[in-house]
C-alpha positions in Angstrom: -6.7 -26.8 5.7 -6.2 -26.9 9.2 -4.5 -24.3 9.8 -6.6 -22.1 8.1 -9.7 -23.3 9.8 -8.0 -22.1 12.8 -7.5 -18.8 11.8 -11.2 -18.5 10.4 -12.1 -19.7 14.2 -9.8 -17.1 15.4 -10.8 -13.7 13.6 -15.0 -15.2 13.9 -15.0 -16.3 17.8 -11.0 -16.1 18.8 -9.3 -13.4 21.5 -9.4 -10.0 19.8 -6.2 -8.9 20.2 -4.6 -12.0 19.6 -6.5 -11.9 16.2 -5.6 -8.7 15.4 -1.7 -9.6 16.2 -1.8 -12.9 14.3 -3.5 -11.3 11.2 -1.4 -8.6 11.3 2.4 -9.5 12.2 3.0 -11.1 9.0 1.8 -7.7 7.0 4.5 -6.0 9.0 7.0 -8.0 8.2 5.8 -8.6 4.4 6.2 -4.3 4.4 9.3 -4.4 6.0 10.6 -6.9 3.4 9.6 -4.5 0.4 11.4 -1.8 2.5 14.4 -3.4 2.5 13.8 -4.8 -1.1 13.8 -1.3 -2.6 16.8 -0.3 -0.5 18.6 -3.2 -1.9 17.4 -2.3 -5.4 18.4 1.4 -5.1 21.6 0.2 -4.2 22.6 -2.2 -7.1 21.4 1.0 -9.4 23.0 3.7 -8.0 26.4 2.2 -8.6 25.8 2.4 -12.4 25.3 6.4 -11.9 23.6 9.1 -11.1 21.9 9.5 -14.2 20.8 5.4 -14.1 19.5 6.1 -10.8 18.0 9.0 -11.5 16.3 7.3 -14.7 13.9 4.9 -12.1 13.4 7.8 -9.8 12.1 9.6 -12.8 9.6 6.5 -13.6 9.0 5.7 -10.5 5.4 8.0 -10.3 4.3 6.2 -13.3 4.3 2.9 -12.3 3.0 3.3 -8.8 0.1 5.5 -10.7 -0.8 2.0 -12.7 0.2 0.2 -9.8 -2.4 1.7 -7.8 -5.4 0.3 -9.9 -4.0 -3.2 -9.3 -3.9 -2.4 -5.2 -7.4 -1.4 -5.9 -8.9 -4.6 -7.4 -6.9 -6.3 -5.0 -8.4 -4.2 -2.4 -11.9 -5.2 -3.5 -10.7 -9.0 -3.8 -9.8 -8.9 0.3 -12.9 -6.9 1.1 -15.8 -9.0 -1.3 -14.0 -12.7 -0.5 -13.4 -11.9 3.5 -17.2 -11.1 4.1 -18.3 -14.3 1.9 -16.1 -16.5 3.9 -17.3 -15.2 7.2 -21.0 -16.2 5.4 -19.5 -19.2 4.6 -20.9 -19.0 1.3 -17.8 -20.6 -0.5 -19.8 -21.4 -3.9 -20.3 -17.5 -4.2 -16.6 -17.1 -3.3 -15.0 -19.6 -5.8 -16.7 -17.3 -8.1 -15.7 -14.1 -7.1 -12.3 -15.1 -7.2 -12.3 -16.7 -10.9 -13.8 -13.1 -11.9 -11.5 -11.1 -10.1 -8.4 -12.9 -11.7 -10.0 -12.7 -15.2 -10.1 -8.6 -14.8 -7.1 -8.9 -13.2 -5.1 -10.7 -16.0 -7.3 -8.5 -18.7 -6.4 -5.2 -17.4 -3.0 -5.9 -16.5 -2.5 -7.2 -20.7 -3.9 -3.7 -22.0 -1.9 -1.5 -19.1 1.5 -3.7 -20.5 0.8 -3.7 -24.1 -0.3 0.1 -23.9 2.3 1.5 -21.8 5.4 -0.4 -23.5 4.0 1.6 -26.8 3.2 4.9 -25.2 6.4 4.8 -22.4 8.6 7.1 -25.2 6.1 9.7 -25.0 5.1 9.5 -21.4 8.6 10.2 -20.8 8.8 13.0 -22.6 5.7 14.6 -21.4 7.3 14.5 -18.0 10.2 16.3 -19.2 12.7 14.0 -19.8 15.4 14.5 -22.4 18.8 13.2 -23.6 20.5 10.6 -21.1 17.6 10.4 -18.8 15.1 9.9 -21.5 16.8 7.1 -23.1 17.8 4.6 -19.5 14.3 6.4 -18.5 12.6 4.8 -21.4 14.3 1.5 -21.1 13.6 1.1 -17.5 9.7 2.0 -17.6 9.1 -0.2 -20.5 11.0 -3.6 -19.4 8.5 -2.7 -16.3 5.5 -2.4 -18.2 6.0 -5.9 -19.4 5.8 -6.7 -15.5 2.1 -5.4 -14.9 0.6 -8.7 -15.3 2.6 -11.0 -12.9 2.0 -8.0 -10.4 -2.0 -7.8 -10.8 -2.1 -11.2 -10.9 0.2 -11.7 -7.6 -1.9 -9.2 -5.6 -5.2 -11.1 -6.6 -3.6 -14.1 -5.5 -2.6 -12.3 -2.3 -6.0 -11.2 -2.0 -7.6 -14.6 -2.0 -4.8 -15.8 0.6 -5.2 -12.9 3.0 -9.4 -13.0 3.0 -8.9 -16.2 4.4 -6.3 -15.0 7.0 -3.7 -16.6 5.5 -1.1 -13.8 6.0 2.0 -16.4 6.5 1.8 -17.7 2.9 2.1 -14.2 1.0 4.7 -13.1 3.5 6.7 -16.2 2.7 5.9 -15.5 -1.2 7.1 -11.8 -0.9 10.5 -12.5 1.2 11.5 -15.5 -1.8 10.7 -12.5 -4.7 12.5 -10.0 -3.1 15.5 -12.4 -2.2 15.6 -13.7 -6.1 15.4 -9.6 -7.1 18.5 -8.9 -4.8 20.3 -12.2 -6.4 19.5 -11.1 -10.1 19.9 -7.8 -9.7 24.0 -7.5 -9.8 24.0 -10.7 -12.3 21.7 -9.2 -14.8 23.7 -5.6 -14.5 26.8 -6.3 -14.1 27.6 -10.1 -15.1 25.6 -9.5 -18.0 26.1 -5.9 -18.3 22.6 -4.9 -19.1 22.5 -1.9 -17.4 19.4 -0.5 -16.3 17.8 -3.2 -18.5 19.3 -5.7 -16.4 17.5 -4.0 -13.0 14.1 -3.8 -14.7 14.3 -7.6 -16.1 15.5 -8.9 -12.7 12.6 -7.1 -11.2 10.3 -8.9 -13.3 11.5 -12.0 -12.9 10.7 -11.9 -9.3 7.7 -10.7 -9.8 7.0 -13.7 -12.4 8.1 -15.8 -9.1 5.1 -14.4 -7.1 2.5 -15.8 -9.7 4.1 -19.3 -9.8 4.1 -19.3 -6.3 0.4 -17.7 -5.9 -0.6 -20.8 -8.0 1.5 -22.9 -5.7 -0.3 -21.9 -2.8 -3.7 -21.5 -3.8 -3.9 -25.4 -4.7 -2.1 -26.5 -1.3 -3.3 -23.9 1.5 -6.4 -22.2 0.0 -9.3 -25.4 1.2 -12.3 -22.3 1.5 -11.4 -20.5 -2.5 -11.0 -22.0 -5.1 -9.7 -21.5 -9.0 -12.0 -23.2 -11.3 -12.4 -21.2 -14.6 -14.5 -24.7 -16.1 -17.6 -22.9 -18.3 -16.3 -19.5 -17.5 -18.3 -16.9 -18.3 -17.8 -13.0 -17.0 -20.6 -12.2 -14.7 -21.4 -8.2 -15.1 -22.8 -8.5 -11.4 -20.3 -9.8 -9.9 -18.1 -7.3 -12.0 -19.8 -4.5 -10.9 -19.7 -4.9 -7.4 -15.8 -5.4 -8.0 -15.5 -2.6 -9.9 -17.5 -0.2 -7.5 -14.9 -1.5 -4.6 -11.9 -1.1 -6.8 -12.4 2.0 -8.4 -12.6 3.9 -5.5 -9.4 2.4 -3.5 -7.7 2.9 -7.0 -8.0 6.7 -7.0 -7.4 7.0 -3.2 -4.1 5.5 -4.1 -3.4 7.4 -7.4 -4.9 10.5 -6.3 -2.4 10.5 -2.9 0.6 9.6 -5.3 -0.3 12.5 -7.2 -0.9 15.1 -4.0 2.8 13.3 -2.5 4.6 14.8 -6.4 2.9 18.3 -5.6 4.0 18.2 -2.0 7.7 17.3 -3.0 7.3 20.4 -5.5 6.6 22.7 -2.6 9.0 21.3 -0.5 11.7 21.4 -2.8 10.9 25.3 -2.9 12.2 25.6 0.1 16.0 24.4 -1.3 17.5 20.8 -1.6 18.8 20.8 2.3 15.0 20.6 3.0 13.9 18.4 0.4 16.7 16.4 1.7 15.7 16.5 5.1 12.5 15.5 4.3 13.6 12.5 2.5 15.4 11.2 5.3 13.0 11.7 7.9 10.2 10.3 5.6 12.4 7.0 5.9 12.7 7.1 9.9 8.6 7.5 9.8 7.7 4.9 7.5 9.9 2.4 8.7 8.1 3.2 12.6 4.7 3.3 10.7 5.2 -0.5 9.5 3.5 -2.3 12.5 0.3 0.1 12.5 0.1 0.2 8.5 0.2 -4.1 9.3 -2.9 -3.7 12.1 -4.8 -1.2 9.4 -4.0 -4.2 6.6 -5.4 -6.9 8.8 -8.2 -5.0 9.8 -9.7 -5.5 6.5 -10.3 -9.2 6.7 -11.1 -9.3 10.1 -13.7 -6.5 9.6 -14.6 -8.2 6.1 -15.6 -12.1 8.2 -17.1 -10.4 10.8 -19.4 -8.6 8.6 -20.1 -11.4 6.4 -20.9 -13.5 9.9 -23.4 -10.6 10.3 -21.4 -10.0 14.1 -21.4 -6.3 13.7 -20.5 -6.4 17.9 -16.9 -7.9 16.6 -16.6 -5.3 13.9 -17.1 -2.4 16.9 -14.4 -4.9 19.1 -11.8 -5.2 16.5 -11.7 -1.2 15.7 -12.0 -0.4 19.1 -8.6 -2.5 19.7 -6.4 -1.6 17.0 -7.0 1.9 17.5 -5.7 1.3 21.2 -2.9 -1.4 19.5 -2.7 1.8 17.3 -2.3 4.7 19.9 0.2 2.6 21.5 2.5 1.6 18.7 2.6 5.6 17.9 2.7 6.8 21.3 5.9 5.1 21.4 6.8 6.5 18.0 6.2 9.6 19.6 8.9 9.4 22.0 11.5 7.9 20.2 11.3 10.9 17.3 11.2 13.3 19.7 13.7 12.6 22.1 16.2 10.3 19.7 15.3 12.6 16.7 19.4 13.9 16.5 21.0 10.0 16.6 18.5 8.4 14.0 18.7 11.8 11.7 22.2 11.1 12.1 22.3 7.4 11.2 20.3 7.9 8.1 22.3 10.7 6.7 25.0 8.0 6.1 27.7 10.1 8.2 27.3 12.9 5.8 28.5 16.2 7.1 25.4 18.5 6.7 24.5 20.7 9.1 21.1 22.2 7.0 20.4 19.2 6.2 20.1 17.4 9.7 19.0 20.6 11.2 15.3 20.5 8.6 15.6 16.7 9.0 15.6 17.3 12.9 13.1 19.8 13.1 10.3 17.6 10.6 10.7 15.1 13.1 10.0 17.3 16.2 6.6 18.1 14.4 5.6 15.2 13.0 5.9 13.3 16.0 3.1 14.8 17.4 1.1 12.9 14.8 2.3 9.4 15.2 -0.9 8.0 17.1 -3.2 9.9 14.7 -1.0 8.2 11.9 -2.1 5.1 13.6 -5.4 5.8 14.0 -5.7 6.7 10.4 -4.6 3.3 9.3 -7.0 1.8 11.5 -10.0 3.6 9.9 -8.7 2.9 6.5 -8.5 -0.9 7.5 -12.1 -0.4 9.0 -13.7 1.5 5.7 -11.7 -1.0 3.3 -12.7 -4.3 5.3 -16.6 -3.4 5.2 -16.4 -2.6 1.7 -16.8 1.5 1.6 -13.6 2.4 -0.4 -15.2 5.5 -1.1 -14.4 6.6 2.8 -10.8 5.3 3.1 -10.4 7.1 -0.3 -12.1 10.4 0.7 -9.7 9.8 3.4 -6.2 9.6 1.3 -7.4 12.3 -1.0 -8.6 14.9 2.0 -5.5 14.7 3.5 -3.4 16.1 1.0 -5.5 17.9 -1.8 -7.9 19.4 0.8 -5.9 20.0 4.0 -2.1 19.6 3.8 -1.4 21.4 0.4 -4.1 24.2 0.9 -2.5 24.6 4.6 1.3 24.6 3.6 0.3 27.1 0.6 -0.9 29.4 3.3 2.1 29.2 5.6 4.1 29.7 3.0 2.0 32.8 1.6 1.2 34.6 4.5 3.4 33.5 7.0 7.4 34.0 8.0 7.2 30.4 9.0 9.5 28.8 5.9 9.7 25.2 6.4 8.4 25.0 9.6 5.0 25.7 8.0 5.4 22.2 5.7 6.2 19.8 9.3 3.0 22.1 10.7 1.0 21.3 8.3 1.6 17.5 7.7 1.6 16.9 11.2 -1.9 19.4 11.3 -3.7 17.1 8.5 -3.3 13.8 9.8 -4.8 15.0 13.2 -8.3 16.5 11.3 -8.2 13.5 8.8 -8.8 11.4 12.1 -11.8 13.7 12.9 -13.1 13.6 9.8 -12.5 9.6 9.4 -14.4 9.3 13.2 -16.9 11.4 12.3 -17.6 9.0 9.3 -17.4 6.1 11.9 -20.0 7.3 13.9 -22.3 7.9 11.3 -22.1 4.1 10.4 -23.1 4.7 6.9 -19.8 2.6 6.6 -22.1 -0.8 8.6 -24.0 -1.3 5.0 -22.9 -4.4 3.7 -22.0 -4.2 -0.1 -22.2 -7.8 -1.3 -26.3 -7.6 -1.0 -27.9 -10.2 -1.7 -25.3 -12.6 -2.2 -25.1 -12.4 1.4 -28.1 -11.0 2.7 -29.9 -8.1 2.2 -30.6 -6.5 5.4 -28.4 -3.8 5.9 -26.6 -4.3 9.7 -27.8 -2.6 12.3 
């Protein structure tokens, strides 16, 4: 295709910062339509009650924790199929891709089949009883069913995006999340399913994801290719998957896991500051969005430059989305410090709080600080992800909270007369030394090692 010719041209020999922007825009937009998906979602729920909403809060850790293996193969998909196309070694591609849906699709089957039995006594493990157990179990299960249209949809994104074909999984990703919000109210209440009736119309649009992966793979995708003809699982090809995946997996799960501990120790502190943090969390991420788009887009810009053997680009692309970065939080800087009172305000929903918008206020103050560093750490993530070294952006996600944040916040709150303060110092603390340590990996270039070998080349780059 044409168009995606043109945007292989554009990340191999194009303007930098227009590749970076052109790669990237539709990532920011794709996370701002999950944003307001899950908003939407929340919504339709919460009006059943406290204890329905409550139910898929409750779950919620689960999935993502599953989830989390799926972004990881997915991960792998973007990083392995990126550098091939840059070596324009399509055949080797094709066959990449076949594998990584068959694993996809395999894995997916066992994590549905296994956590539909077992979802009664996860539930219970995690301490849920009566009411909550019962719309708990309901919810997670219904879910669990959903694994495979979402494994499946994120291969099918990866293929898409390794080409820089951003557009198309956007587009997928706003039609899902439109039919969710449709089916959502007509599966609980027209057809008064209940929770039930959130979970099922949540799977449904997930279902509309893979139909539309399909879709576009046969019409846009002219480099990759789906032929499963004589299949046959290749343990190299696996392996090399695997080694990409696994480490992007527990990055993800293992951060998940650090975020429950971290609400535990902020909830310490009382409900107006586990409340406060909740609201800013949502001002943050949703001025985060554009740099967490520039760290996704760096991966297949970084993946077709290395497998073009330009290692000169690689350097060129970083070097410009951490300034794209810097700027983007620079200016998040400014607008949480000095608007911090009208946007704590706005997302409080008019509720008369005083505690509550005084922590939410002062989180903000501190954590603005760290914007550009917040930046900067998506850009090395993009960097270590898009060359392959999962093991770095996962060292990354895991360092951040298991060896600096919770360590540092258990201090304050053991030795200091800091209270809550000592959480915002902390968070905003560990994203600045993350960036050392991330930059101090950069330098060392250990990350410049291409992983595909010699299904590439096998020189490592210079």
């Amino acid at each position: 295709m044409k168009i995606e010719r043109d945007k292989n041209e554009l990340i191999l020999r194009g303007d930098m910062y227009k590749a970076i922007i052109s790669i990237s825009l539709p990532l920011v937009i794709n996370n701002f339509i999950h944003t307001l998906y899950n908003l939407a979602d929340a919504m339709w729920v919460s009006r059943l009650g406290h204890i329905e909403f409550a139910a898929t809060s409750f779950v919620f850790p689960v999935t993502m924790f599953f989830d989390a293996l799926g972004r990881g193969i997915s991960i792998a998909g973007s990083s392995i199929l990126s550098q091939l196309v840059g070596a324009s070694d399509y055949k080797d591609a094709n066959k990449y891709a076949s594998q990584l849906m068959a694993i996809s699709l395999i894995i997916s089957i066992s994590i549905a089949l296994a956590g539909y039995i077992t979802s009664p006594y996860i539930i219970s493990w995690m301490g849920g009883t009566g009411k909550l157990a019962l719309y708990s179990n309901t919810y997670l299960r219904i879910c669990f069913l959903g694994f495979p249209f979402i494994f499946i949809s994120y291969a099918f994104s990866s293929i898409l995006n390794s080409q820089g074909n951003t557009v198309t999984t956007t587009k997928l990703s706003a039609i899902s999340a439109i039919v969710n919000v449709v089916l959502d109210p007509f599966f609980i209440f027209a057809l008064n399913l209940g929770v039930a009736g959130a979970a099922i119309a949540t799977v449904l649009s997930q279902s509309i994801l893979v139909l539309g992966g399909i879709y576009a793979i046969n019409k846009y995708s002219n480099s990759i290719k789906l032929d499963f003809k004589g299949f046959g699982f290749d343990k190299h090809k696996l392996r090399k998957i695997w080694n990409i995946a696994l480490p992007a997996s527990i990055g993800q799960s293992g951060a998940s896991l650090g975020f429950m501990v971290l609400n535990g120790f902020i909830a310490s502190y009382g409900t107006a500051t586990l409340a406060g943090f909740g609201m800013g969390n949502r001002i943050t991420d949703l001025i985060m969005q554009p740099n967490m788009g520039i760290g996704m887009g760096l991966t297949t810009i970084v993946g077709q430059n290395m497998g073009a053997d330009q290692v000169d680009r690689v350097y060129e692309a970083f070097r410009k989305a951490t300034r794209l970065a810097i700027v983007i939080g620079v200016m998040g800087l400014i607008i949480l410090l000095f608007w911090n009172q009208p946007l704590a305000a706005l997302f409080l929903g008019g509720e008369d709080d005083v505690e509550v918008l005084r922590e939410g206020i002062t989180y903000l103050k501190f954590i603005s600080f760290s914007m550009p560093f917040m930046g900067i750490y998506n850009v090395f993530h993009g960097l270590f992800q898009g060359s392959g070294h999962t093991k770095y952006s996962m060292s990354m996600g895991i360092g951040r909270l298991w060896a600096i944040r919770l360590p540092m916040i258990s201090i304050f709150k053991n030795f200091t007369n800091l209270g809550s303060i000592g959480i915002w110092l902390s968070m905003s603390l560990s994203n600045f030394l993350i960036c050392l340590y991330g930059y101090m990996i950069y330098k060392s270039k250990k990350w410049v090692e291409k992983v595909i070998g010699s299904d590439i080349k096998d020189r490592p780059l210079a």
